[in-house]
Structure formats: C-alpha cells, structure tokens
Biotite code that builds the C-alpha atoms (Angstrom):
import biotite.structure as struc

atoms = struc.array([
    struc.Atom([0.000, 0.000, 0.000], chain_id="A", res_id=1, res_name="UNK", atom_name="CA", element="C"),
    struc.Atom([1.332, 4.036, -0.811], chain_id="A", res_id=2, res_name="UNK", atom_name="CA", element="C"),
    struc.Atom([3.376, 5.160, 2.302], chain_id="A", res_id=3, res_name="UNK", atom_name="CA", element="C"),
    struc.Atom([4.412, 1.725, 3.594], chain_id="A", res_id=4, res_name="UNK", atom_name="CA", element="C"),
    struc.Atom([7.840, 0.952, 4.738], chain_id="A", res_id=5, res_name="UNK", atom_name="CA", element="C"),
    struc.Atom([8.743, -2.894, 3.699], chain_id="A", res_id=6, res_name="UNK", atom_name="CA", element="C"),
    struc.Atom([11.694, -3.852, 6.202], chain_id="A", res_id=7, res_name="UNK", atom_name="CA", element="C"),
    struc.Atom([12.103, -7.445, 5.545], chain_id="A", res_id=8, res_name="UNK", atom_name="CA", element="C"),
    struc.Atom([11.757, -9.245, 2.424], chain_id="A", res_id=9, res_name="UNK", atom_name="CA", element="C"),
    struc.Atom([8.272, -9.535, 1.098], chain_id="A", res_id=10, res_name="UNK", atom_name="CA", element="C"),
    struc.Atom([6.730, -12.565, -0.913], chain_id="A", res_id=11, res_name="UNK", atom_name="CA", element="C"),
    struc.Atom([5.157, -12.035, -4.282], chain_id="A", res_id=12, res_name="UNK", atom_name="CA", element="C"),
    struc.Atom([1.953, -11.423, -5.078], chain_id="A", res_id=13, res_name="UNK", atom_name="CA", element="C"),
    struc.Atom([0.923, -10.244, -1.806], chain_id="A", res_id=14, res_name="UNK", atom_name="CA", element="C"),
    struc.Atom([-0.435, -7.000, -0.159], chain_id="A", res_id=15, res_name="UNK", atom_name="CA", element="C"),
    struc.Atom([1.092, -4.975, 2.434], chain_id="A", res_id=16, res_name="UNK", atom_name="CA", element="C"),
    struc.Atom([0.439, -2.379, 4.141], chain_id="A", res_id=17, res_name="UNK", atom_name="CA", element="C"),
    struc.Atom([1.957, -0.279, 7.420], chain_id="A", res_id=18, res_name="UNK", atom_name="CA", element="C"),
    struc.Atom([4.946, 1.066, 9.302], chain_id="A", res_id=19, res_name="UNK", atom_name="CA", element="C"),
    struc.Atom([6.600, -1.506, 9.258], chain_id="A", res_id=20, res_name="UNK", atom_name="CA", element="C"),
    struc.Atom([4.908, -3.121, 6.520], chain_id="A", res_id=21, res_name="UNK", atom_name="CA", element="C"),
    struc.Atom([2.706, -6.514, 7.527], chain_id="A", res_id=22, res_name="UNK", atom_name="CA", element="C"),
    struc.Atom([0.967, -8.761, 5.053], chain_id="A", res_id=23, res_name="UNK", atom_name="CA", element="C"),
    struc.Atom([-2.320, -8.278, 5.020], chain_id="A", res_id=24, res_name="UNK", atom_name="CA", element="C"),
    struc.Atom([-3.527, -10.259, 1.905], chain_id="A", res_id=25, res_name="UNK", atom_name="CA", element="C"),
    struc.Atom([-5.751, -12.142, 4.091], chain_id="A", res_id=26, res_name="UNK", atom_name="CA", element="C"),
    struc.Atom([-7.993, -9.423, 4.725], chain_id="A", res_id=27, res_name="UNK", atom_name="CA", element="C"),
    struc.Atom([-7.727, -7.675, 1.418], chain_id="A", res_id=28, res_name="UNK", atom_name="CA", element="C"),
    struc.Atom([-6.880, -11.148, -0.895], chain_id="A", res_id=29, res_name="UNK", atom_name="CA", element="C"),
    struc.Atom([-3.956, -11.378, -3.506], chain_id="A", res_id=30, res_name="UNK", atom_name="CA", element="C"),
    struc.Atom([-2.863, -8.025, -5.520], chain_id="A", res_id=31, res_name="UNK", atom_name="CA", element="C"),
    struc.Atom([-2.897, -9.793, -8.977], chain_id="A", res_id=32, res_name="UNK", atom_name="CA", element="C"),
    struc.Atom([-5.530, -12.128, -10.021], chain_id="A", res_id=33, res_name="UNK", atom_name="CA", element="C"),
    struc.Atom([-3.731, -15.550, -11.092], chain_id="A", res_id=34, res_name="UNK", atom_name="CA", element="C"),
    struc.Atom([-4.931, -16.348, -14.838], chain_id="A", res_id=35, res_name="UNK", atom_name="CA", element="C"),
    struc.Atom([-4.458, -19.803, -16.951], chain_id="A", res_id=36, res_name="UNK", atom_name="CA", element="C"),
    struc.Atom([-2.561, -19.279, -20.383], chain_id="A", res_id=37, res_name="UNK", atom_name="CA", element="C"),
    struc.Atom([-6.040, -20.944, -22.001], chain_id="A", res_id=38, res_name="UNK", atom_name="CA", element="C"),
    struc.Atom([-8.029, -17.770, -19.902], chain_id="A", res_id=39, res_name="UNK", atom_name="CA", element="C"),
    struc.Atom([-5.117, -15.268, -21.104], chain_id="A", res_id=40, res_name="UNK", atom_name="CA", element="C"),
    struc.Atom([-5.640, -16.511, -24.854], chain_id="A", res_id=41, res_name="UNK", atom_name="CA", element="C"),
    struc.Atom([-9.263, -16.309, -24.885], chain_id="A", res_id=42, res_name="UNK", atom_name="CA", element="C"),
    struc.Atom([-9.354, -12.353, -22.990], chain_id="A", res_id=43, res_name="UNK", atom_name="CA", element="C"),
    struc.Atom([-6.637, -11.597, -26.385], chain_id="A", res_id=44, res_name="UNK", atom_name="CA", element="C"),
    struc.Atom([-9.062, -13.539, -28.653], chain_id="A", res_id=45, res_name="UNK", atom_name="CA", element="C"),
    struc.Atom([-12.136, -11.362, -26.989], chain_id="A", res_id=46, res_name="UNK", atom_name="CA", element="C"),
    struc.Atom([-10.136, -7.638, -27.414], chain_id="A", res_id=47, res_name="UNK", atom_name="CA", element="C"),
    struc.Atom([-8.967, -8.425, -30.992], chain_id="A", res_id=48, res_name="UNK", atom_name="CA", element="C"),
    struc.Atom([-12.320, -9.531, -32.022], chain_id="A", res_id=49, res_name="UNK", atom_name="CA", element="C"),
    struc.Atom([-13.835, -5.815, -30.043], chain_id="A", res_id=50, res_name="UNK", atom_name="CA", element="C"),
    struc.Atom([-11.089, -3.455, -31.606], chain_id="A", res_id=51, res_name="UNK", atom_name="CA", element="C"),
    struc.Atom([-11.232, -5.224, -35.264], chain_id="A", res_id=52, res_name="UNK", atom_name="CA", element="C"),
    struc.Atom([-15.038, -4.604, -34.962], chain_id="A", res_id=53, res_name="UNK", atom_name="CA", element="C"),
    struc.Atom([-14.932, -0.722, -33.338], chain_id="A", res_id=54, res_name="UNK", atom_name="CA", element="C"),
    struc.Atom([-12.315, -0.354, -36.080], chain_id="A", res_id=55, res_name="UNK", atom_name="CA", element="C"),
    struc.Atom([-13.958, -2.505, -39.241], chain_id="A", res_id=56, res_name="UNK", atom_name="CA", element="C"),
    struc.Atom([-10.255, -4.188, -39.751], chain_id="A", res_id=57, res_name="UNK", atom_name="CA", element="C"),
    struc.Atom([-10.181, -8.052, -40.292], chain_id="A", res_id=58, res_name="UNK", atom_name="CA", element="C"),
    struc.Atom([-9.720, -9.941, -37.346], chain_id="A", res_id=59, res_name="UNK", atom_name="CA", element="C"),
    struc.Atom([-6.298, -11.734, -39.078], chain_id="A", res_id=60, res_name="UNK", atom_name="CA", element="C"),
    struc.Atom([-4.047, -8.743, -39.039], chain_id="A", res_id=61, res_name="UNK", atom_name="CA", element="C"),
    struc.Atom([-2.922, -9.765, -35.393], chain_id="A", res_id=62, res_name="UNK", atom_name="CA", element="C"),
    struc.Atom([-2.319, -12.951, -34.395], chain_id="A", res_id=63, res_name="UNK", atom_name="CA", element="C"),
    struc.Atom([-1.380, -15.310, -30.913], chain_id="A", res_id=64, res_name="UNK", atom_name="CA", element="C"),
    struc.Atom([1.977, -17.203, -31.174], chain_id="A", res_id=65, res_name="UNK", atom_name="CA", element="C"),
    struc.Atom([2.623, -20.100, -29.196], chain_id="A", res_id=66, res_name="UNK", atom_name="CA", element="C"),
    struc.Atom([6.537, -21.075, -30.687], chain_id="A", res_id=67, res_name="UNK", atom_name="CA", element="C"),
    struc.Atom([9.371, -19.712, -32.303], chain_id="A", res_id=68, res_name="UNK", atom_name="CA", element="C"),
    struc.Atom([9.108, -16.629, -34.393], chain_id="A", res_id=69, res_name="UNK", atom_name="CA", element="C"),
    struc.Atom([9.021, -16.875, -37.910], chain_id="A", res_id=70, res_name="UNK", atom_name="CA", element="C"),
    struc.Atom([11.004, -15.414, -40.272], chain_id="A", res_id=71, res_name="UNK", atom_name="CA", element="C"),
    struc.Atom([8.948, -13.689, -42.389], chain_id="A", res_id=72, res_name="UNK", atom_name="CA", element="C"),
    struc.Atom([5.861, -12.540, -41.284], chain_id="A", res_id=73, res_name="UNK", atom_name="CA", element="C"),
    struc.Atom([3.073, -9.691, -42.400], chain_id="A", res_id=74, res_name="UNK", atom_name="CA", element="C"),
    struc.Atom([1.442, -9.199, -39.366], chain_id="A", res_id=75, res_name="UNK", atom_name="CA", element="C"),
    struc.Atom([2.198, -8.563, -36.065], chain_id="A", res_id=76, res_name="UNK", atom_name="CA", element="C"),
    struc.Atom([2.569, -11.476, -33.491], chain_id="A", res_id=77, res_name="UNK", atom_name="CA", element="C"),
    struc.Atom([1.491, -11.420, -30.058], chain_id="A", res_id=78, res_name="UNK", atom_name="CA", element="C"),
    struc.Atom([2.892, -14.173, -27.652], chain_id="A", res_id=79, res_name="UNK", atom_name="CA", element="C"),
    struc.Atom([0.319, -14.443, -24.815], chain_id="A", res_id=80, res_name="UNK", atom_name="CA", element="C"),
    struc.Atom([2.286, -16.051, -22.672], chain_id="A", res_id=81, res_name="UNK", atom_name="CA", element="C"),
    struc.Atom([5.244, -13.351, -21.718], chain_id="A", res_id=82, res_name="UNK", atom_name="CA", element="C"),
    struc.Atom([2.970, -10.607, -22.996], chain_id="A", res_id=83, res_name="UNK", atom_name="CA", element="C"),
    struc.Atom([5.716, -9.694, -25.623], chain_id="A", res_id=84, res_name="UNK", atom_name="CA", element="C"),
    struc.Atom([5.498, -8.981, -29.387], chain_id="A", res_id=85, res_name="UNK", atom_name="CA", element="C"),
    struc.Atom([6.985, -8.735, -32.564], chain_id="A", res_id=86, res_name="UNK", atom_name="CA", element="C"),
    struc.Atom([5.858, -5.374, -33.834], chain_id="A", res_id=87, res_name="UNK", atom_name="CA", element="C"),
    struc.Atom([5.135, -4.535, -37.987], chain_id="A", res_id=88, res_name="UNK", atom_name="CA", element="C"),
    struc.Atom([4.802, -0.760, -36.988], chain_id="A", res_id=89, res_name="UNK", atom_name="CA", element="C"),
    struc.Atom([1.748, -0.611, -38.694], chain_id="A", res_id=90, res_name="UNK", atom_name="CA", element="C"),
    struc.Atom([-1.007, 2.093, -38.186], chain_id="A", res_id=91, res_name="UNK", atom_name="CA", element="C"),
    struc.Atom([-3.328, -0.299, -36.913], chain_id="A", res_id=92, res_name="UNK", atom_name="CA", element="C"),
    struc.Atom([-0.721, -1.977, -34.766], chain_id="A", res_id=93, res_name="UNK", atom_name="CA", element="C"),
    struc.Atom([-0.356, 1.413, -32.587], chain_id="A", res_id=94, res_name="UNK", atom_name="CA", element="C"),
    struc.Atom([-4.340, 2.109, -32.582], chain_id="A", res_id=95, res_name="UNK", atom_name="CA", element="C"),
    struc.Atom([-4.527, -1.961, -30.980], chain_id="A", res_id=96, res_name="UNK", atom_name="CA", element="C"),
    struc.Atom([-1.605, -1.228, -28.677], chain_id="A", res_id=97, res_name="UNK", atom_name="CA", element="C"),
    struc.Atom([-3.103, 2.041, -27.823], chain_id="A", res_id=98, res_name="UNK", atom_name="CA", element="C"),
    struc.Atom([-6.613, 0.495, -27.398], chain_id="A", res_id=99, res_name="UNK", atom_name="CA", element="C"),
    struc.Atom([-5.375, -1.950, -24.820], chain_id="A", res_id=100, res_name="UNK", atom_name="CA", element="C"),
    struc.Atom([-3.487, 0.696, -23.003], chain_id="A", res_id=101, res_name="UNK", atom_name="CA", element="C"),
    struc.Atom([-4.350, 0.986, -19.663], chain_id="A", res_id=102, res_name="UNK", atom_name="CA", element="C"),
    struc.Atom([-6.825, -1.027, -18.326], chain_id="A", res_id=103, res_name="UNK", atom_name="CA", element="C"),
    struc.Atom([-6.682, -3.996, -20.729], chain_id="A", res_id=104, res_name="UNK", atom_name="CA", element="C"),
    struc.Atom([-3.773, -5.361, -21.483], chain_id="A", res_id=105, res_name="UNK", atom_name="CA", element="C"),
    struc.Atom([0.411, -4.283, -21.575], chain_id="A", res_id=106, res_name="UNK", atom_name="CA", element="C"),
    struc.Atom([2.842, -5.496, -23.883], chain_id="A", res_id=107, res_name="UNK", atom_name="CA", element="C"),
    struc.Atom([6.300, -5.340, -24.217], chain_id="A", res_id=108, res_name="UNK", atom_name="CA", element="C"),
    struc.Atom([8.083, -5.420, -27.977], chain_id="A", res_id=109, res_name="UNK", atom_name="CA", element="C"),
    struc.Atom([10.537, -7.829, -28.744], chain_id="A", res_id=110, res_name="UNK", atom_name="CA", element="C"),
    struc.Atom([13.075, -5.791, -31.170], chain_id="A", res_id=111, res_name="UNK", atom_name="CA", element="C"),
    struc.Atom([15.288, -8.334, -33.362], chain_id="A", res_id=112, res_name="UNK", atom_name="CA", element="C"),
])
C-alpha cells in the first residue's frame, strides 16, 4: 500500500500495508488475479475480435503465437504467454496497442 515501509523481504503477489509493513492479503486477498494461459488466450481472442469490430479491420491482421518466431511474417505477433510482441509498426498496430493501453492489457516489444 502508498506510504508503507517494507523492512524485511516480502513474498510475491501479496499486499502490504503499514509502518513496518505486515501482510495483510488475508484481509484484502492477492494483488494480482492468477490467470491460466487458455483464460489469457481467450481475454486476447475477446479484445482483438472488439477493436477489429470498433475499427472494421479483419480480425487476421494480429495474431497469438505459441513457438518460435518466424522469419517472415506480415502481421504482427502477439505471444500471450510473456505478454511480448513482434511489432510490424503498422497504423493499426499502434491504434490496438493504444486500445489496450491501460486497463486492458500491456505489452512489451521484442526488437530483433
């Protein structure tokens, strides 16, 4: 919690709060929800399908990727499981990055 003073190591995924800080996730529960990779996949699935639709774009012009990057590629690639991605630098690229931005969804790009 803002103005807490952590004096020993603390655990992730918790909540503290206090001077000296205490763990208090008991009463207040974890600070980040834990989410399957299936449940991750579907929530990108579910905010492609809503921005390609608010912006009349086919839904194919971003995709999940689950292996190795390949080496050529048209669109941009979004691995769901370390939130990274490798970015085209397209127009619509940066109004789906921006769309996600802040509430949705954070990635990080991978630059090769």
């Amino acid at each position: 919690m803002t103005g807490s003073v952590g004096v020993k190591n603390m655990k992730q995924n918790r909540m503290y709060a206090g001077t000296p800080a205490i763990d208090i996730t008991d009463k207040m529960g974890p600070q980040f929800e834990e989410v399957s990779l299936e449940e991750k996949y579907f929530r990108f699935k579910g905010l492609r399908n809503e921005f390609c639709v608010k912006e009349n774009i086919p839904e194919n012009i971003f995709t999940e990727i689950t292996f190795e990057k390949p080496t050529e590629f048209t669109q941009t690639l979004f691995s769901v499981k370390d939130r990274t991605y490798y970015p085209i630098r397209s127009e619509n690229e940066y109004k789906f990055i921006k769309f996600m931005l802040y509430d949705k969804a954070k990635w990080v790009p991978i630059n090769d």
